[in-house]
LOLO-912623 format. One record per residue (C-alpha): x, y, z; residue in one letter. Coordinates in pm, whole numbers, padded with zeros to 5 digits, always signed. Layout:
XYZA...
This chain:
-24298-00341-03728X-24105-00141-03929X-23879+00165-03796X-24066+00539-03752X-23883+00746-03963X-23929+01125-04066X-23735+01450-04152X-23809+01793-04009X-23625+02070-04215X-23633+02506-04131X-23363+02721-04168X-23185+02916-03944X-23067+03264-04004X-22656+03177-03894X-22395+03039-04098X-22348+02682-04112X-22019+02694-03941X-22238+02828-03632X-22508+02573-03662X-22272+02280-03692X-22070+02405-03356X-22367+02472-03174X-22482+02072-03282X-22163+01922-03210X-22095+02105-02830X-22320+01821-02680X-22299+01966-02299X-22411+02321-02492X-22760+02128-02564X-22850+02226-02191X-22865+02564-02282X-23080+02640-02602X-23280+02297-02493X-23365+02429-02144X-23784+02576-02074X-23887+02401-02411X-24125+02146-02290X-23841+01892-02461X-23832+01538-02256X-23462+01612-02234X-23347+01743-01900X-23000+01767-01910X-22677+01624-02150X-22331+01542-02081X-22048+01439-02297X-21895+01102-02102X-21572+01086-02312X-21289+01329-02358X-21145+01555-02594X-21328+01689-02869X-21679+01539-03061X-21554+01302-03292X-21744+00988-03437X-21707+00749-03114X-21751+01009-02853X-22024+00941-02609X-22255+01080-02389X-22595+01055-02127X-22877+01215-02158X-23084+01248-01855X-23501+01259-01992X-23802+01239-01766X-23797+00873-01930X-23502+00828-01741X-23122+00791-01826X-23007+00731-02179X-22651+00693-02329X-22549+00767-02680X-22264+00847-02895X-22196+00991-03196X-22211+00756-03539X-22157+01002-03866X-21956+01335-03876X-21832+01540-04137X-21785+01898-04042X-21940+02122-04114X-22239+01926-04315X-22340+01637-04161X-22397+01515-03747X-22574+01169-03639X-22619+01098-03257X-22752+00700-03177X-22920+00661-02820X-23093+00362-02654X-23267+00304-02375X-23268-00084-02205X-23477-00260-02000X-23433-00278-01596X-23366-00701-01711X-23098-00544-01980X-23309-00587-02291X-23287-00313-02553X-23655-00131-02577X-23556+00094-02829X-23286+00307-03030X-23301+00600-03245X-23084+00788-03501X-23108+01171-03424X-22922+01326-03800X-22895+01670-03898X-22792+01726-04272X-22645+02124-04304X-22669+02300-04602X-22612+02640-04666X-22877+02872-04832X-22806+03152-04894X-22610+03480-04724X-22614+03357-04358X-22856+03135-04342X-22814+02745-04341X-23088+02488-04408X-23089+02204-04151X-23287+01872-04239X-23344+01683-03931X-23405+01327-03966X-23540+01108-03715X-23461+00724-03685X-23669+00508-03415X-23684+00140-03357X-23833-00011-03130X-23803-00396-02982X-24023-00662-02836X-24357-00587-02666X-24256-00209-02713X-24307-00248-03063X-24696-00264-03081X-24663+00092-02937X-24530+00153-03271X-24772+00457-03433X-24780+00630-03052X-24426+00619-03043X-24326+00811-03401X-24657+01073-03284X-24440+01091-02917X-24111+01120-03165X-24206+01395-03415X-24336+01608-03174X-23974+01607-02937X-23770+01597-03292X-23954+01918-03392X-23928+02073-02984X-23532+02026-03048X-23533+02164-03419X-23725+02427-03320X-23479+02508-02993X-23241+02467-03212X-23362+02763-03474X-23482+02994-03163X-23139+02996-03005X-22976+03184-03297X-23347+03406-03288X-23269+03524-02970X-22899+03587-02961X-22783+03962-02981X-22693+04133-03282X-22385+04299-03314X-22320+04624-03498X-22151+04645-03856X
């Protein structure tokens, strides 16, 4: 089987100096992911100091517990996280690629392309087309979180 891969894009009414922070604070996630029917319960970042390519982290999910890190960043354009998920025996079941490209378009506004990266191993593979359904649909819940937290923020006076 071949990976599930797609791209979700939208753009978000903040600068891309705004977007990019909000992307990179990993433990921030819990708070503009929280009530959005997202699998994703809660994140922490499990290495110190600042996000850098290497730093890692665990994302708790109502699948259960899965660690990442960070694989690709270039401030303030480009962000890719890489998570797994094993087996209780230790095998890998699958990984994915969460990327967001940033561009900006326009006065305040910054266009975010969201691609999405999934393999999946062994028996989990025949799953393959109810898998990338399962895995657009939580891509576009955090893209969509993602827009909605700048939506709802408070304007401030000029």
């Amino acid at each position: 089987m071949r990976p599930i891969d797609f791209e979700i894009e939208r753009t978000i009414r903040a600068p891309i100096e705004d977007v990019f922070a909000r992307l990179i604070d990993i433990d921030g996630h819990n708070a503009w992911m929280a009530g959005t029917g997202s699998m994703l319960k809660q994140t922490r970042q499990t290495s110190p100091g600042p996000p850098a390519v290497g730093t890692t982290f665990v994302d708790e999910t109502s699948q259960g517990t899965m660690p990442g890190d960070i694989v690709e960043l270039e401030a303030p354009h480009t962000i890719v996280f890489h998570w797994w998920e094993k087996s209780r025996s230790g095998k890998l079941k699958f990984e994915g690629w969460p990327s967001y490209r940033l561009q900006s378009s326009g006065e305040g506004e910054t266009l975010v392309r969201h691609r999405g990266t999934l393999v999946s191993y062994g028996v989990w593979r025949w799953g393959t087309p109810i898998w990338r359904l399962f895995a657009v649909k939580e891509r576009t819940i955090t893209v969509d979180a993602l827009k909605a937290s700048f939506e709802q923020e408070p304007s401030t006076p000029g």
